[in-house]
C-alpha positions in Angstrom: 96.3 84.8 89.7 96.8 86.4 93.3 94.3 85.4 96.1 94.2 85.8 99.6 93.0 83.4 102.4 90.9 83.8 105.5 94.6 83.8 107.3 95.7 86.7 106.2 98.0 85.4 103.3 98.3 86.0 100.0 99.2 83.4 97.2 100.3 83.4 93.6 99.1 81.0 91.1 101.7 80.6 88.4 99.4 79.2 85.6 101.2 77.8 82.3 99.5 75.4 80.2 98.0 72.8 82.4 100.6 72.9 85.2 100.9 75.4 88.5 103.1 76.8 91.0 101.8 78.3 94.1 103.7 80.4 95.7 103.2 82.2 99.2 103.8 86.5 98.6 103.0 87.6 101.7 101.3 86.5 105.7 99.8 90.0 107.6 98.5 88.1 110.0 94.7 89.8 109.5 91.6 88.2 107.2 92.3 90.1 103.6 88.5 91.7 102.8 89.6 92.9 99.2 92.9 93.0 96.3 93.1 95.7 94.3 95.6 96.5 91.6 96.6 99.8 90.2 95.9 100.7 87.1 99.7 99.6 85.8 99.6 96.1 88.0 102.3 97.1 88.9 101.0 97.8 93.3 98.1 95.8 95.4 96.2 97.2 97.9 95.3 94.8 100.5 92.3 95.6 102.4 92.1 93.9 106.1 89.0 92.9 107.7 90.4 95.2 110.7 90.4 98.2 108.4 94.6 98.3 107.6 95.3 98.7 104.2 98.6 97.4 102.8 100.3 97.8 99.5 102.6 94.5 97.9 104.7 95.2 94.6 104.6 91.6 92.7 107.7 93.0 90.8 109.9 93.5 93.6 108.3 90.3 95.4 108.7 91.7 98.8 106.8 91.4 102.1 103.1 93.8 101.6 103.9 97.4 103.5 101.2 98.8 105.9 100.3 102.1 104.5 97.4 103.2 106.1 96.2 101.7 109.7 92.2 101.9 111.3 92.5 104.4 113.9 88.8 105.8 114.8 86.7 104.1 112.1 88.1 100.9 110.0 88.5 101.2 106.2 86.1 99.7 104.6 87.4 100.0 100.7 90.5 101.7 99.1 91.1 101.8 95.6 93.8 103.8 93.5 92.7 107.2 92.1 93.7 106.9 87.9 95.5 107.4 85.8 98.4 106.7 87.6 98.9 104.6 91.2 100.4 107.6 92.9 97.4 108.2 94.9 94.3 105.8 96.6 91.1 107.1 97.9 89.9 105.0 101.1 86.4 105.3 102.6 86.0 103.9 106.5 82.8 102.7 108.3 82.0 105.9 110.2 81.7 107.4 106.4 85.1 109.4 106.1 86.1 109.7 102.7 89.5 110.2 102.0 92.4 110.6 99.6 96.3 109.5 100.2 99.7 110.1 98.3 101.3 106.1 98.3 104.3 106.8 98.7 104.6 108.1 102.3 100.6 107.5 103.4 100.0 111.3 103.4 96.5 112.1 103.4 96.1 114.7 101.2 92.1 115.4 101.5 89.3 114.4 104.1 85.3 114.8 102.9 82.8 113.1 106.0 79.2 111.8 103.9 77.9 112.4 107.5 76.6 108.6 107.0 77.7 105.1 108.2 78.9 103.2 105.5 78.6 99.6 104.7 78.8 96.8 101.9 76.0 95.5 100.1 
C-alpha cells in the first residue's frame, strides 16, 4: 500500500498477515495531491499541490524524479496514456491539455479547452 502525507512524503505499507512495515520511499518537500500507477505498476506519478509531477519506480526504490515542473499554469492531473507507461497526458488549471514521452519529459502534443479547469 503506498500513501502520501500532507508533507510531501510518500510511505509504503508492507502488509503480511497481521503484521506491517512502514517504510519511508521518498520526501519532495511539496503536499502530494494524487498517486497514480502505470498500467504495469511498475512507475508512480506524484502529483504536487504546486502542480510538479514526479515519477518514483518502487522496483528500483530510488528517490521520485521531477519530470514535469508548473511553469505558467499548475498541473492539476496527470495520468499515464495505455497500454504501456511510456507516455502521460497532464492537464493544468489554465485548461492546457497535454501529452509527454517519460522518459526525458518531452511534450510531444499541446490542445488548450480554452476553459479554466478544476476538481470536483
Amino acid at each position: 500500500l503506498y500513501f502520501s502525507a500532507q508533507e510531501g512524503v510518500l510511505f509504503f505499507y508492507h502488509i503480511k498477515s497481521l503484521q506491517y512495515e512502514v517504510k519511508i520511499c521518498a520526501d519532495i518537500l511539496q503536499p502530494i495531491s494524487s498517486l497514480i500507477f502505470s498500467p504495469d505498476y511498475t512507475v508512480l506519478l506524484l502529483v504536487t499541490d504546486q502542480g510538479t509531477v514526479y515519477t518514483y519506480k518502487p522496483a528500483h526504490s530510488g528517490e521520485a524524479v521531477k519530470l514535469l515542473d508548473a511553469c505558467s499554469s499548475c498541473f492539476l492531473a496527470a495520468d499515464f496514456l495505455t497500454p504501456g507507461n511510456k507516455y502521460c497526458v497532464s492537464v493544468t488549471t489554465s485548461g492546457e491539455v497535454q501529452v509527454w514521452f517519460l522518459e526525458d519529459a518531452t511534450c510531444l502534443s499541446k490542445l488548450n479547452l480554452d476553459i479554466e479547469v478544476g476538481i470536483i
